[in-house]
C-alpha atoms as one frame of an Amber mdcrd trajectory, in Angstrom:
protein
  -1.976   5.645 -30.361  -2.414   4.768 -26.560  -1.741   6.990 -24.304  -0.784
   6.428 -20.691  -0.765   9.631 -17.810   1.877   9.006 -14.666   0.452  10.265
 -11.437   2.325  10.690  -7.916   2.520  13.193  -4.960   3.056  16.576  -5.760
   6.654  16.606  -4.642   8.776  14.282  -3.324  11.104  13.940  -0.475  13.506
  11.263   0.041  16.605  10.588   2.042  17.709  10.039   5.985  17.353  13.472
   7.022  14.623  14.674   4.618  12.151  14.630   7.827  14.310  17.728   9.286
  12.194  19.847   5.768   8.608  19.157   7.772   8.472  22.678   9.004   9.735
  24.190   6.012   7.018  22.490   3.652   4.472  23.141   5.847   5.242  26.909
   5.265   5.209  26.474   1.549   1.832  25.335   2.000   0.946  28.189   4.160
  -0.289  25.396   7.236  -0.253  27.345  11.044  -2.002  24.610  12.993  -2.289
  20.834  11.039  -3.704  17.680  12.478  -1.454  14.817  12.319  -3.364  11.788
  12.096  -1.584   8.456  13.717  -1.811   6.061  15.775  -1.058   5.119  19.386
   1.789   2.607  19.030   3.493   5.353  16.616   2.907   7.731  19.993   4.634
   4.771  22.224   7.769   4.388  20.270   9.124   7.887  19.808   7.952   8.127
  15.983   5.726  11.142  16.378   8.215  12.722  18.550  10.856  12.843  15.924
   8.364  14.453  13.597   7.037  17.046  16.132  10.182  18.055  16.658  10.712
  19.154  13.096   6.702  21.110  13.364   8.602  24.418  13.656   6.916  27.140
  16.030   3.105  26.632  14.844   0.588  24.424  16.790  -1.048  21.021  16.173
  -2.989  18.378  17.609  -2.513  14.966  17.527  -5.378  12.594  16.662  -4.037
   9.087  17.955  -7.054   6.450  16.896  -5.989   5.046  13.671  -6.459   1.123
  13.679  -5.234  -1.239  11.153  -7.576  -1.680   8.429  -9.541   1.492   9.902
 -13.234   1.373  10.207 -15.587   4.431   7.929 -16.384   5.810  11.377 -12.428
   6.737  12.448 -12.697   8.705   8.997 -16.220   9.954  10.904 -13.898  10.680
  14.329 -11.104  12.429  12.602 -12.992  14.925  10.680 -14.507  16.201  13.883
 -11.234  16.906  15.572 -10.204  18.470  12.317 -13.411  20.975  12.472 -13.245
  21.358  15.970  -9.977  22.548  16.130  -9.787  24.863  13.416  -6.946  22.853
  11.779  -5.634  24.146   8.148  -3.638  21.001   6.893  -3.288  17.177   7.237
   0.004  15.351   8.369  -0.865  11.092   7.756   1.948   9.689  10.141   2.086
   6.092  10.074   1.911   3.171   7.604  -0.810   2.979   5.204  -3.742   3.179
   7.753  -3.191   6.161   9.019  -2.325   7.903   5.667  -5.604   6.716   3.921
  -7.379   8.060   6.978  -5.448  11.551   6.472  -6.269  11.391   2.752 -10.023
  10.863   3.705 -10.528  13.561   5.862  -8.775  15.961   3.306 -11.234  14.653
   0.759 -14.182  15.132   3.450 -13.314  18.010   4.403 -14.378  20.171   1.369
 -17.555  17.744   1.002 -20.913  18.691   3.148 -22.244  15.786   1.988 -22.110
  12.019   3.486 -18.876  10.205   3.305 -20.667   7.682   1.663 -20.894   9.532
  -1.166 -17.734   9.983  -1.662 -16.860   6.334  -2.652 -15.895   5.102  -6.104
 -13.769   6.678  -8.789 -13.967   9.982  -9.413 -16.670  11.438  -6.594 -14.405
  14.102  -4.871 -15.551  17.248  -5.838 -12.663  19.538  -4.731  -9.108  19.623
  -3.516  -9.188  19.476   0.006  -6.875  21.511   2.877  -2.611  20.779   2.253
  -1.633  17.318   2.961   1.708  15.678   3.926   2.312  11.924   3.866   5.013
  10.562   6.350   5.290   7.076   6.020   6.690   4.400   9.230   6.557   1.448
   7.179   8.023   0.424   4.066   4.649  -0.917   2.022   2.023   0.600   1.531
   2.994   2.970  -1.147  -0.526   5.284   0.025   2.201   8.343  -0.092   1.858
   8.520  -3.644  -1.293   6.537  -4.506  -4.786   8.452  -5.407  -7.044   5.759
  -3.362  -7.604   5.549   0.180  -9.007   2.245   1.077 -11.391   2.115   4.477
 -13.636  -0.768   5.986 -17.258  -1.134   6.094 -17.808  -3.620   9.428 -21.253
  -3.952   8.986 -21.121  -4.821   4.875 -17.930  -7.235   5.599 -16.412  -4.904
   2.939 -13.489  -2.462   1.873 -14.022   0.272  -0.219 -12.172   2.804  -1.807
 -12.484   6.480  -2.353 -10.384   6.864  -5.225  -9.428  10.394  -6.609  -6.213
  12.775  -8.121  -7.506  14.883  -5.517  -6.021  12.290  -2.620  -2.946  12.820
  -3.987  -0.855  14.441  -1.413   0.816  17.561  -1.961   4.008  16.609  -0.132
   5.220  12.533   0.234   8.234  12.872   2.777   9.743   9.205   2.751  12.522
   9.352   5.428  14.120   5.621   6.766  14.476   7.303   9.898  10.709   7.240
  10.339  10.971   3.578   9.617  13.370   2.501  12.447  10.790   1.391  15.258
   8.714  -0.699  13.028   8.919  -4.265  14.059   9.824  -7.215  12.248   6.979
  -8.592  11.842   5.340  -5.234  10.637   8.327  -4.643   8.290   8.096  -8.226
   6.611   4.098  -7.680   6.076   4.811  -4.301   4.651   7.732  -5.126   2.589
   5.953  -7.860   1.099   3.285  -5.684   0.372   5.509  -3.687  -1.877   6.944
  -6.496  -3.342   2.882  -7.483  -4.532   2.313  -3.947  -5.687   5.383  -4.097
  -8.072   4.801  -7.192  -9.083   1.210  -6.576  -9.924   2.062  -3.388 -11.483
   4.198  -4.943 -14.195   2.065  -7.741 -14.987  -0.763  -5.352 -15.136  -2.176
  -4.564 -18.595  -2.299  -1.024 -18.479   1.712  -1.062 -17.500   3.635   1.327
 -19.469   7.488   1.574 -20.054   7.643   4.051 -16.891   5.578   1.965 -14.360
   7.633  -1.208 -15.908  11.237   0.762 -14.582   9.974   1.422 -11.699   8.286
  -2.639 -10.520  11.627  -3.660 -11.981  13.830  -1.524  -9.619  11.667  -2.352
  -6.609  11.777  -5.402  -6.965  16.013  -6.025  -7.388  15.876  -3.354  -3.803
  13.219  -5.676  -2.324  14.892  -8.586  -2.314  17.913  -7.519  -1.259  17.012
  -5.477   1.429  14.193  -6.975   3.389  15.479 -10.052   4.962  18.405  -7.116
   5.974  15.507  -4.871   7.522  13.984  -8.026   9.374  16.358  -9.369  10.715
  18.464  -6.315  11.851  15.798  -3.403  12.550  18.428  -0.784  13.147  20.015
  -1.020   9.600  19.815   1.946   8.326  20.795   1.313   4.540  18.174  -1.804
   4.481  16.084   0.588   6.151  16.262   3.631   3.594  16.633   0.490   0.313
  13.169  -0.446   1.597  11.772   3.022   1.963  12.817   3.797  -1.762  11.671
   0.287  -3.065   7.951   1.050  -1.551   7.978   4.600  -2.971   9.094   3.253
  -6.539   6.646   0.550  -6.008   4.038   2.896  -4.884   4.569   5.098  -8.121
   4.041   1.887 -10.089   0.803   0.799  -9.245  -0.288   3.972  -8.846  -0.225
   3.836 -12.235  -0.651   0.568 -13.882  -2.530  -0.368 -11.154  -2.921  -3.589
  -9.276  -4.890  -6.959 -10.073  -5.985 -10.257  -8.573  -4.105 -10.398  -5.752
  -5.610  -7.595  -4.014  -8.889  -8.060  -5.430  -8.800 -11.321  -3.580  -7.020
 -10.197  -0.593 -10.069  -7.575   0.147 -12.460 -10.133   1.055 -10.106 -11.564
   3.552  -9.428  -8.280   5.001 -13.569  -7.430   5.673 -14.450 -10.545   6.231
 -11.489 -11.768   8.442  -9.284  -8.655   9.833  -6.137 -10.417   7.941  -3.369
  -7.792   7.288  -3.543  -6.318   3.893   0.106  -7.336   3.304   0.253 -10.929
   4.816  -2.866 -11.677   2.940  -1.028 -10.100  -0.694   1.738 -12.292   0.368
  -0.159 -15.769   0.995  -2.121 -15.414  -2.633   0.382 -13.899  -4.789   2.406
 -17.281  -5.355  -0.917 -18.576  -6.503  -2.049 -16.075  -8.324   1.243 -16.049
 -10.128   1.360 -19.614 -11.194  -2.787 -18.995 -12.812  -1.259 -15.581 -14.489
   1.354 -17.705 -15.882   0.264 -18.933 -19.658  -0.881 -15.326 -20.065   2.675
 -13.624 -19.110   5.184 -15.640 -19.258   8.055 -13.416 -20.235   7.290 -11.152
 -18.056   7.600 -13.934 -15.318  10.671 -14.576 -16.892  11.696 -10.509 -16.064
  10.562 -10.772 -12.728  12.366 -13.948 -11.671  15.862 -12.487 -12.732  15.121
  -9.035 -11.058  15.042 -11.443  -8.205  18.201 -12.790  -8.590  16.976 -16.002
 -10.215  20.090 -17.535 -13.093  17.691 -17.799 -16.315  20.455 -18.304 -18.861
  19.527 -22.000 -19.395  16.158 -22.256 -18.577  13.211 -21.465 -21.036  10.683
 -18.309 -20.280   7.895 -21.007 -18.574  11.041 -22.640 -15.884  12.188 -19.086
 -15.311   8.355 -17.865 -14.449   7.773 -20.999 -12.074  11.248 -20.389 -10.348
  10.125 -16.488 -10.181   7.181 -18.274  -8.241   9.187 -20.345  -5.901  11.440
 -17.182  -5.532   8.454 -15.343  -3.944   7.718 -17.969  -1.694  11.142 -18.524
  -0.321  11.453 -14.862   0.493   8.152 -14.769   2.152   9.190 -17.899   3.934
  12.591 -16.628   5.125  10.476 -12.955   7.122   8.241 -15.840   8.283   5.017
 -14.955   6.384   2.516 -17.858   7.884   1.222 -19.772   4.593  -2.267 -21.605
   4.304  -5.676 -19.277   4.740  -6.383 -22.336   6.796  -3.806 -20.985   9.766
  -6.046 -17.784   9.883  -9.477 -18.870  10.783 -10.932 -18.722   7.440 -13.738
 -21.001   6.849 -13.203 -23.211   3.593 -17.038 -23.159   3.026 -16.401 -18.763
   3.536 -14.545 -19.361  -0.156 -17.870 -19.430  -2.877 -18.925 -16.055  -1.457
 -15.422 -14.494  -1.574 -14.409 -15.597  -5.173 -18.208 -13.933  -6.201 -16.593
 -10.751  -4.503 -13.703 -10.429  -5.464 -14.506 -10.910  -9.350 -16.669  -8.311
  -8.607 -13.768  -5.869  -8.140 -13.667  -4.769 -11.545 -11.545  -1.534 -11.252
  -8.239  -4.286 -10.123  -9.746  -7.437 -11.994  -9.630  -5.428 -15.528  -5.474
  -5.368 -15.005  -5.266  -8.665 -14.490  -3.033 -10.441 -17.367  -5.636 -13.552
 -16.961  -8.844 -12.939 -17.115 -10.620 -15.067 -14.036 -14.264 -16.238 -13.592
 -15.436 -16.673 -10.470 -14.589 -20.553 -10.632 -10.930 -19.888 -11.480 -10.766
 -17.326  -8.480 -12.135 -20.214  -6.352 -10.053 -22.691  -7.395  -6.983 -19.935
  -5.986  -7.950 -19.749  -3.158  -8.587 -23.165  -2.281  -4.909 -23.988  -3.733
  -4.144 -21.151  -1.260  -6.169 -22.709   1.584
């Protein structure tokens, strides 16, 4: 018999006012001064505000320096603030940047060794100091995820410290947090989450759990994000978005993710190109070479998007759940083509070798894919 383990966030908070419980959970955890770790646009639009004003009577500091797709040494930057100020907990405000920066430091912070060590599956040695995820962006899912994912500059690459320590002990998902993110910000994120559930039920190590929850993301996803884009300030879009990442965040969390983001992490080191713009612009391809190896399960995933499959057989219903992806990324005006980016056609050899090289996402993959298949993707993507 297999058997399949279901990991998330400690405990879960959901729901328009479920920010108002910040100070309360940070006494549970017995935190007097935390660090919340952000970024400066979050500072700008009133974000952090809102959640400072929920702290309680304790004090904090604010470190503001996240970037997208942050850098090893912002990990580095954080942890010294951290020590420095004697903090006792970790707040990761922000979209999935600043959370995997949070989670890092919490992992780094019981470690006396080099970061660098800490890299791979498994290579935490401890639990680190309380940590609360807040995310401002409907996508990422890193709330309730074990793997932070950071940048190596010089080695063009991202890698991942992966570990049920990273887990955070509270994920407080509140749409209000997600009001100020802008439309272009909310289409890259909500795609995102439509890749992770997605991925997550055509991964092979799906399981009847992860398969409820990429199935319910997916009919919210749909639904919801064009509402979100095009009208920032609805709140019911807003909060249907904020559950669909969370449920898609708990599904690859746990059946994990496959091609797609194997191949979209050479286009993030190599070429800064948003994690979920670049999910976006592959997963249509990917999709169509998954096909022959999952075809009903195309077939699910086309009518959780509203596609009519009573008179169409399992291999038209998988290429109209294609076609159903691209018209939604299309309609929150995802750009298409790796072309439009900057990337270098004769950049695509090296990043097919790379991202086969992935193994820990490539082994969930439906299809398996030699470095020649992965090619050919992404010069159908190009």
């Amino acid at each position: 018999m297999s058997i399949s383990s279901f990991k998330i966030a400690h405990k879960l908070l959901t729901g328009s006012t479920a920010i108002e419980q910040l100070a309360a959970e940070l006494t549970r955890l017995d935190v007097d001064n935390p660090l919340i770790v952000t970024d400066t646009a979050l500072l700008r639009s009133g974000t952090v505000e809102l959640a400072l004003a929920h702290l309680g009577e304790r004090s904090y500091e604010v470190f503001d320096r996240v970037q997208p797709d942050p850098e090893i040494a912002i990990v580095e930057d954080c942890m010294q603030v951290y020590r420095e100020g004697g903090h006792d907990g970790l707040i990761g405000l922000g979209g999935g940047s600043a959370i995997d920066i949070a989670k890092s430091v919490g992992a780094y912070a019981g470690y006396h060794g080099a970061l660098e060590d800490l890299f791979g599956i498994d290579q935490v040695p401890r639990k680190g100091p309380p940590l609360i995820a807040i995310p401002t962006t409907a996508g990422t899912g890193s709330e309730v995820t074990n793997v932070a994912i950071l940048s190596d500059r010089v080695a063009q690459l991202k890698k991942g410290i992966i570990s049920d320590y990273l887990l955070p002990d509270v994920a407080l998902v509140s749409p209000q947090m997600t009001l100020t993110c802008p439309p272009r910000v909310t289409a890259a994120s909500g795609v995102d989450a439509l890749a992770h559930a997605i991925e997550a039920y055509l991964s092979l190590n799906a399981s009847a759990i992860t398969d409820s929850l990429a199935i319910g993301a997916i009919k919210l996803i749909v639904k919801a994000l064009p509402k979100a884009f095009a009208n920032p300030a609805h709140l019911q879009a807003r909060e249907d978005m904020a559950t669909a990442s969370l449920m898609a965040g708990m599904a690859f969390g746990n059946a994990g993710v496959g091609a797609v983001h194997a191949m979209a992490y050479p286009l993030g080191g190599r070429f800064h190109m948003s994690h979920g713009v670049s999910n976006a612009l592959l997963l249509p391809y990917v999709m169509t070479w998954n096909k022959m190896a999952c075809v009903e399960r195309m077939q699910d995933i086309a009518e959780a998007m509203g596609v009519q499959t009573a008179h169409l057989s399992a291999s038209e219903a998988a290429d109209r759940a294609v076609e159903a992806m691209a018209a939604l990324c299309a309609a929150v005006e995802i750009p298409s083509g790796l072309r439009s980016f900057g990337v270098p056609e004769d950049a695509i050899p090296a990043m097919a070798v790379e991202a086969a090289g992935i193994e820990r996402l490539m082994r969930n993959n439906p299809r398996r894919l030699s470095p020649a298949d992965i090619e050919k993707i992404y010069r159908a993507a190009y």
